[in-house]
C-alpha positions in Angstrom: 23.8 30.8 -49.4 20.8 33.2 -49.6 20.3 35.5 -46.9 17.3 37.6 -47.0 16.9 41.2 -45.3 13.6 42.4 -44.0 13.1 46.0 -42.6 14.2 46.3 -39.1 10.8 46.0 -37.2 9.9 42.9 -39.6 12.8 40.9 -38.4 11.6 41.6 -34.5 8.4 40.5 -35.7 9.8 37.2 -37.1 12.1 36.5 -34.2 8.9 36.5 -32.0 7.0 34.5 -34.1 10.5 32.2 -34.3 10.8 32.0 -30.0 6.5 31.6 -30.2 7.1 28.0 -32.2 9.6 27.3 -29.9 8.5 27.8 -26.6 5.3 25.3 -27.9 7.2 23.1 -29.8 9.3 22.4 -26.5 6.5 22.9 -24.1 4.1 20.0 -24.7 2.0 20.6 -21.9 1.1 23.8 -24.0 -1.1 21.5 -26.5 -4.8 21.9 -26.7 -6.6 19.4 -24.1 -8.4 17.9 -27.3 -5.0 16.5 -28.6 -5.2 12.5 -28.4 -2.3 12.1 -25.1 -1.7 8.3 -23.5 -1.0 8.7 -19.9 1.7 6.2 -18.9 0.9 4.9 -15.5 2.9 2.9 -13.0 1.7 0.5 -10.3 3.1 -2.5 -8.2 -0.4 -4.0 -8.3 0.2 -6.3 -10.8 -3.0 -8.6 -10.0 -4.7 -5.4 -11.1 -4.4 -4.8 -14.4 -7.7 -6.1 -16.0 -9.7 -4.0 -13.1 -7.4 -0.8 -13.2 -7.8 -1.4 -17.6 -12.0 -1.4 -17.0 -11.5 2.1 -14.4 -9.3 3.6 -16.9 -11.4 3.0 -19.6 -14.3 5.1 -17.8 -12.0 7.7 -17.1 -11.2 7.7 -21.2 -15.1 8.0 -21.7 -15.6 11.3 -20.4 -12.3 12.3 -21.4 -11.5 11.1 -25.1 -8.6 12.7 -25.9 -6.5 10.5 -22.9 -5.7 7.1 -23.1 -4.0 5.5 -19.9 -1.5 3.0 -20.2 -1.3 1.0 -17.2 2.4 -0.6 -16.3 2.7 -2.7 -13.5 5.9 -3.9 -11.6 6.6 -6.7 -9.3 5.8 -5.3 -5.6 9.7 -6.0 -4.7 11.4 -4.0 -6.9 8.9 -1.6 -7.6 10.6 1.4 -5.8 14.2 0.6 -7.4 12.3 0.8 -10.7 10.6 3.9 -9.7 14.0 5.3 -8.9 15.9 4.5 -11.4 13.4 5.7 -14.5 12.7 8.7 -12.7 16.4 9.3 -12.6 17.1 8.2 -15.9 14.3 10.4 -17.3 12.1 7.6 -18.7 9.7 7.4 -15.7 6.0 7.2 -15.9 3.8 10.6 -16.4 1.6 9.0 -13.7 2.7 7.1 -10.2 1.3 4.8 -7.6 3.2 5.9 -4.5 3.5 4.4 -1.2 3.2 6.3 1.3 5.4 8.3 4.1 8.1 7.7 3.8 8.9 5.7 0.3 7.0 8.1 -1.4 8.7 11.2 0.5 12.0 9.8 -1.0 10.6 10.3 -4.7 9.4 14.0 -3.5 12.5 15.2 -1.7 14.2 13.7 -5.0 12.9 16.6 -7.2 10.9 13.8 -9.0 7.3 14.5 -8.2 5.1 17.6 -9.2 3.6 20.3 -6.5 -0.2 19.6 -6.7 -1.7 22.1 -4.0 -2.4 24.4 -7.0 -3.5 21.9 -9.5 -5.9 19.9 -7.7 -9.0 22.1 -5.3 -10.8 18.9 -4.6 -7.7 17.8 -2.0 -9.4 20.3 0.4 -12.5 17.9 0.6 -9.7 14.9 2.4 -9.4 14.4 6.2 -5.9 15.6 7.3 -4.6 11.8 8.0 -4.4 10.6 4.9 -3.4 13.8 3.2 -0.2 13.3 5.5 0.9 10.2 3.9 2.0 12.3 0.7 2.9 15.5 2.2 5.3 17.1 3.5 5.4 18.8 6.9 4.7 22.0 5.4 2.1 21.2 4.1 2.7 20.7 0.3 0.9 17.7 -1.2 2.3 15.6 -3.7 0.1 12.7 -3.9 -3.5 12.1 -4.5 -5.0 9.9 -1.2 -6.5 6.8 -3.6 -7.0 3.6 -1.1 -6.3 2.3 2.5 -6.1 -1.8 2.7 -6.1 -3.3 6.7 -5.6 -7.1 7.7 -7.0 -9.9 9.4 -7.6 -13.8 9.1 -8.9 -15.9 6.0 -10.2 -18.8 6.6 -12.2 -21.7 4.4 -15.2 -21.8 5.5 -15.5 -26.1 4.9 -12.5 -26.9 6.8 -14.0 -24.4 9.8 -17.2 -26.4 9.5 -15.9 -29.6 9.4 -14.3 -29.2 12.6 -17.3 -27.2 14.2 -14.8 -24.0 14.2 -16.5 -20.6 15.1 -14.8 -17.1 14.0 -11.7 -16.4 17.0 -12.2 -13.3 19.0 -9.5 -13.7 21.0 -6.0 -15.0 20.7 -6.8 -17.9 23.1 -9.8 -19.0 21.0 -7.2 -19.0 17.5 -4.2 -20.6 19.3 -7.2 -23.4 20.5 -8.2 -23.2 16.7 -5.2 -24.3 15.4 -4.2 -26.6 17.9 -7.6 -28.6 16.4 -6.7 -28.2 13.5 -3.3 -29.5 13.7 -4.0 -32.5 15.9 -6.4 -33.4 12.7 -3.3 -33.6 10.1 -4.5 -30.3 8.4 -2.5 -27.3 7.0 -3.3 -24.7 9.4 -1.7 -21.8 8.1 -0.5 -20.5 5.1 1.7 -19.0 5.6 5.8 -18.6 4.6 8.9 -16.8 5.2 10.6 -16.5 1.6 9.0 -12.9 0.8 9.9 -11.6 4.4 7.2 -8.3 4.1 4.0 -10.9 4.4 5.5 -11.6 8.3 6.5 -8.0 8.7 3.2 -6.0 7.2 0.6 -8.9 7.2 1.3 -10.9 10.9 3.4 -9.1 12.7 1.5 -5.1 12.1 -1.8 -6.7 10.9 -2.2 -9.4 14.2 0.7 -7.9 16.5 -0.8 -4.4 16.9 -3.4 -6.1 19.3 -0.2 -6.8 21.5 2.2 -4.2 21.0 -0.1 -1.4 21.7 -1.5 0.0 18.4 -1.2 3.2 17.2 -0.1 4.6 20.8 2.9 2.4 20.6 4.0 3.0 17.0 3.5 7.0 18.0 5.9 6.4 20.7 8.4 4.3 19.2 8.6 7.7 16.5 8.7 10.1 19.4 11.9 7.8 21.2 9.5 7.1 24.4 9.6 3.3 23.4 11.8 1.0 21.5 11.8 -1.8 19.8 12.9 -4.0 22.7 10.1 -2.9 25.4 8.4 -5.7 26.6 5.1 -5.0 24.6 7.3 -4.9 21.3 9.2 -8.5 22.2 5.7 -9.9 23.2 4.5 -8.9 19.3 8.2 -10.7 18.1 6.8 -13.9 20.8 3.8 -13.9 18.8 4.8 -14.2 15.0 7.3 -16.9 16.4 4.4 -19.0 18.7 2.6 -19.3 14.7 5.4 -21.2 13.5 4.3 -24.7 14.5 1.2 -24.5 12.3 3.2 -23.3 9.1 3.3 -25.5 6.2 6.2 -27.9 5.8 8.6 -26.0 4.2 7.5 -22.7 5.1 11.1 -21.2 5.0 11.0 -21.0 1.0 7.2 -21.1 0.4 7.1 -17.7 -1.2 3.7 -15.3 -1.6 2.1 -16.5 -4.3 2.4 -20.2 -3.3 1.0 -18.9 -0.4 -2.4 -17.6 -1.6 -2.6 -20.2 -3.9 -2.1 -22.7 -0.9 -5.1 -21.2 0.8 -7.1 -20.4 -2.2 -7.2 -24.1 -3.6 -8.2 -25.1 -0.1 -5.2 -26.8 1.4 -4.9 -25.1 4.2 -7.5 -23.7 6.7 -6.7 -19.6 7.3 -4.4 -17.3 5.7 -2.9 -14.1 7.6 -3.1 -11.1 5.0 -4.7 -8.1 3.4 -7.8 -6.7 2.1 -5.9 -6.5 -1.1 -6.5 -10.1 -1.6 -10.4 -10.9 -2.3 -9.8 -10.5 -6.0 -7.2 -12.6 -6.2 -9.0 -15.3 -4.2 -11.9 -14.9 -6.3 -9.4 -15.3 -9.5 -8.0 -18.3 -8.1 -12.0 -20.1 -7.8 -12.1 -19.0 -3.7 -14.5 -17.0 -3.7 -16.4 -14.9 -0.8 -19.3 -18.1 -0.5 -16.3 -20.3 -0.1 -13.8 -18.1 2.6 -14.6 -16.3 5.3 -12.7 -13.6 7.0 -12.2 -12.5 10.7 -10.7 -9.5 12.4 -7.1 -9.9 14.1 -8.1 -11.3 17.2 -7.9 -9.6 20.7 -5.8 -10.4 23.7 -8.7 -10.9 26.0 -12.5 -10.6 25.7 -13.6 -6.9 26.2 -10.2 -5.6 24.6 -10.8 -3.0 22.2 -9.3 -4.1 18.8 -6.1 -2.1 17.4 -6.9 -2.7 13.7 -3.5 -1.5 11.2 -5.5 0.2 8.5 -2.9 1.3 6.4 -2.9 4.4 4.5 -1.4 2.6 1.3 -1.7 3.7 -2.1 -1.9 7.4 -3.5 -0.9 9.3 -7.3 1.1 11.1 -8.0 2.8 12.9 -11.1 6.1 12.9 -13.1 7.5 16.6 -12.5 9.2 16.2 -16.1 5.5 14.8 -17.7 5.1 15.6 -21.0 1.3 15.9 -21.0 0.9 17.8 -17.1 -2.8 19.3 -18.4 -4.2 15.9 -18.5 -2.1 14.4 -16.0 -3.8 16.7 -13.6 -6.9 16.4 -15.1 -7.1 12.5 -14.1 -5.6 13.0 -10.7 -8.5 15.1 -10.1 -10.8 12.4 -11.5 -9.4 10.2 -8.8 -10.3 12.3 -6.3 -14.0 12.0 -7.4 -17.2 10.5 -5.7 -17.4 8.4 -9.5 -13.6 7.0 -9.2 -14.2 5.9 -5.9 -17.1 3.9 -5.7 -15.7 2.0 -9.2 -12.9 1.6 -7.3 -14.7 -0.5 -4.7 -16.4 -2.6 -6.7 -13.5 -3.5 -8.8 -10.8 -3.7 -6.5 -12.6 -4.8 -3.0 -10.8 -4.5 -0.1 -9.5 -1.5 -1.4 -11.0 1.5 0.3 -11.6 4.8 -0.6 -11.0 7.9 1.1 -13.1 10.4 -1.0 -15.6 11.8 1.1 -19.1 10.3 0.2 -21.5 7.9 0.6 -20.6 4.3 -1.1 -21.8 1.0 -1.5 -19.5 -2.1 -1.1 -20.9 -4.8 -3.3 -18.4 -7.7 -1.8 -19.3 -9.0 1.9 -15.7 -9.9 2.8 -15.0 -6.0 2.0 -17.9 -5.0 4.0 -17.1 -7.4 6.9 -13.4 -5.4 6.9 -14.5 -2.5 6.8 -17.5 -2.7 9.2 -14.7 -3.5 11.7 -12.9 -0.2 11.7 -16.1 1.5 13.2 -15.4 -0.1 16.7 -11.8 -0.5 16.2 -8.7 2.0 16.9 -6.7 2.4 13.8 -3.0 2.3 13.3 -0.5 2.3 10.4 2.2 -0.6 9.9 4.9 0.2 12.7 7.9 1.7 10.7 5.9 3.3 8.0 6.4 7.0 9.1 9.5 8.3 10.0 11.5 5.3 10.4 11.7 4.2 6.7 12.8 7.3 5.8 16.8 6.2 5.4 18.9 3.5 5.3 18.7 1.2 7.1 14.9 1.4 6.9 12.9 0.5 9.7 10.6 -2.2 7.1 13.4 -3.6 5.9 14.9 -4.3 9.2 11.7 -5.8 10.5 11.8 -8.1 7.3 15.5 -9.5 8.3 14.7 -9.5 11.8 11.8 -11.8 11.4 12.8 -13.8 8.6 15.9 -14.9 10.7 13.7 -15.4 13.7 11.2 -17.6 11.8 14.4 -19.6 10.3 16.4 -20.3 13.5 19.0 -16.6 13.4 17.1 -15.1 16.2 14.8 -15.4 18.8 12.4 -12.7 19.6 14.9 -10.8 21.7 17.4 -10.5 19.9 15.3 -10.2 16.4 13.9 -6.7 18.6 17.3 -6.3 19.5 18.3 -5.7 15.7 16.6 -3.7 14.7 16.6 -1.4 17.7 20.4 -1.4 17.4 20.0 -0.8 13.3 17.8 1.9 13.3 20.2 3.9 16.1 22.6 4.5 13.7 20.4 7.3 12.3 17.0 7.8 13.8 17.2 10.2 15.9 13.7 11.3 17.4 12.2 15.2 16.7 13.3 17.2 19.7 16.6 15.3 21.1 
């Protein structure tokens, strides 16, 4: 072996040069912004990925050196896949996280970067939705991206047929359906096999109107109300009154037979979220064909509690590779640009970048014109009460599956879930 000797200050020389190369060889994030980078990206939206591909692609206009790579999971096991790659080190350098308390889990996890620092335009957000990836003091880990809310589809044809108007109240749809279902027709769409349609779609999206809104979800947080109060029961009463104008069957019809129940028009009105127009429209049910109506009130005059969930936002992989332009597109996203693409690709998805927008769809519109006059809530166990095990979503999911297949009734369905989440909620201040 040859070794070679330098003079004394030449070797310090090359043993700086030596932990140089290494401290950027083992630092990616170190590499000029102009280096070519693909961004993986990670979503449960996996009706989205010709729309999210187009939005991307802009993105990769004004910033050639990034590709994004858009991976999308299966809504159900999303957040075990986001778990386990994190954990195994192979997650995504970019995240759709849902919020509170599912994407808290990720953050208290050490898995998601810090982005106070990286990202000025978060300043220009309302606090609100800023609070759905933050934590209480005040570090933000997740860029605010899109709110969805629900309500009623309904064809349009099979409405006119039987000289149908739009239901404001809850007397006016229960008189609805009972047409309907003295006329031999499918009234509702709707199924119990994937349990978190009956949990986030009829039971937060129609039952907010009779449990008490956001008031009541604040109170069931703060331990002044629990699941079993009489308003809560009366919500319970309600999915469970739906369940003679279900589809034959309903007990295994799962979520895409659902939509595509509705969509090919074999049924008059389906009970979900914004999030659906595309895939209606994908499905040949387009916005001339269905119409949409607002989760109806309890009585005429009632002001209407309208879940407008605080859904989706990004975050980023604390071990990225690439964090320069990882940042650089989470700041894009926080953009006037983003968000009005956003919209017209995805509608029913809504932004919550300050600015002045144009919604090109009228179902979108119609749902989002109804939050001016409305008093907004979030689905009932998303803060707080999701944040362990057993969590408060996946409780309501058993609880009304069994009631909607024969295990419970509404009281004791309430009663379940009360009892469930006592093992470990324990309200702030007791």
């Amino acid at each position: 072996m040859i070794r070679l000797f330098f003079h004394p200050r030449l070797n310090r020389l090359l043993s700086l040069c030596t932990i140089l190369f290494l401290f950027v060889a083992g630092f990616p994030s170190c590499k000029k912004s102009s280096d070519p980078v693909v961004l993986s990206m990670a979503s449960w939206r996996v009706e989205d990925v010709a729309q999210m591909n187009r939005i991307n692609a802009l993105f990769t206009e004004s910033h050639p050196n990034i590709t994004i790579s858009y991976e999308s999971v299966e809504t159900s096991g999303y957040n075990d896949y986001l778990m386990g790659s994190l954990a195994a080190g192979t997650g995504a350098d970019i995240m759709l996280l849902r919020s509170f308390d599912m994407g808290r889990g990720l953050y208290d996890a050490g898995y998601l970067r810090d982005l106070n620092n990286d990202i000025p335009e978060l300043a220009n957000f309302a606090s609100n939705p800023l609070k759905g990836w933050s934590t209480e003091g005040g570090t933000v880990y997740g860029v605010p991206t899109f709110g969805v809310t629900q309500g009623v589809y309904y064809q349009k044809a099979i409405f006119e047929k039987y000289n149908i108007q739009e239901p404001a109240t809850w007397d006016e749809l229960i008189a609805a359906c009972d047409k309907l279902l003295a006329a031999g027709e499918t009234v509702i769409a709707q199924g119990a096999f994937d349990n978190w349609t009956l949990y986030e779609d009829v039971f937060c999206g129609l039952g907010a109107n009779f449990y008490g809104g956001e008031m009541a979800r604040k109170a069931l947080m703060s331990g002044n109300m629990k699941c079993t109060d009489p308003n809560f029961i009366e919500a319970f009463k309600m999915v469970k009154s739906l369940q003679k104008y279900l589809p034959a069957g309903y007990e295994t019809l799962d979520y895409p037979a659902m939509r595509e129940l509705f969509a090919t028009g074999k049924a008059a009105m389906f009970i979900g979220g914004s999030w659906e127009i595309s895939i209606f429209e994908g499905l040949g049910s387009g916005s001339s064909k269905i119409g949409w109506f607002a989760p109806p009130v309890l009585k005429a005059g009632d002001k209407l509690q309208y879940c407008f969930q605080i859904d989706g936002g990004y975050g980023i992989n604390k071990l990225t590779k690439h964090p320069v332009e990882a940042v650089e597109y989470l700041r894009w996203l926080s953009e006037t640009g983003f968000a009005q693409d956003m919209m017209v690709e995805l509608p029913g998805f809504f932004t919550f970048v300050p600015g002045s927008f144009t919604l090109t769809n009228s179902l979108a519109q119609e749902m989002f014109d109804a939050s001016s006059s409305a008093t907004l809530t979030l689905r009932l166990m998303v803060e707080r009460l999701s944040a362990q095990d057993p969590k408060g979503n996946t409780l309501m999911d058993t609880a009304l599956n069994g009631m909607m297949t024969g295990i419970y009734t509404p009281e004791t369905a309430a009663a379940y879930v009360q009892k469930q989440l006592d093992t470990w909620y324990k309200p702030r201040g007791r």
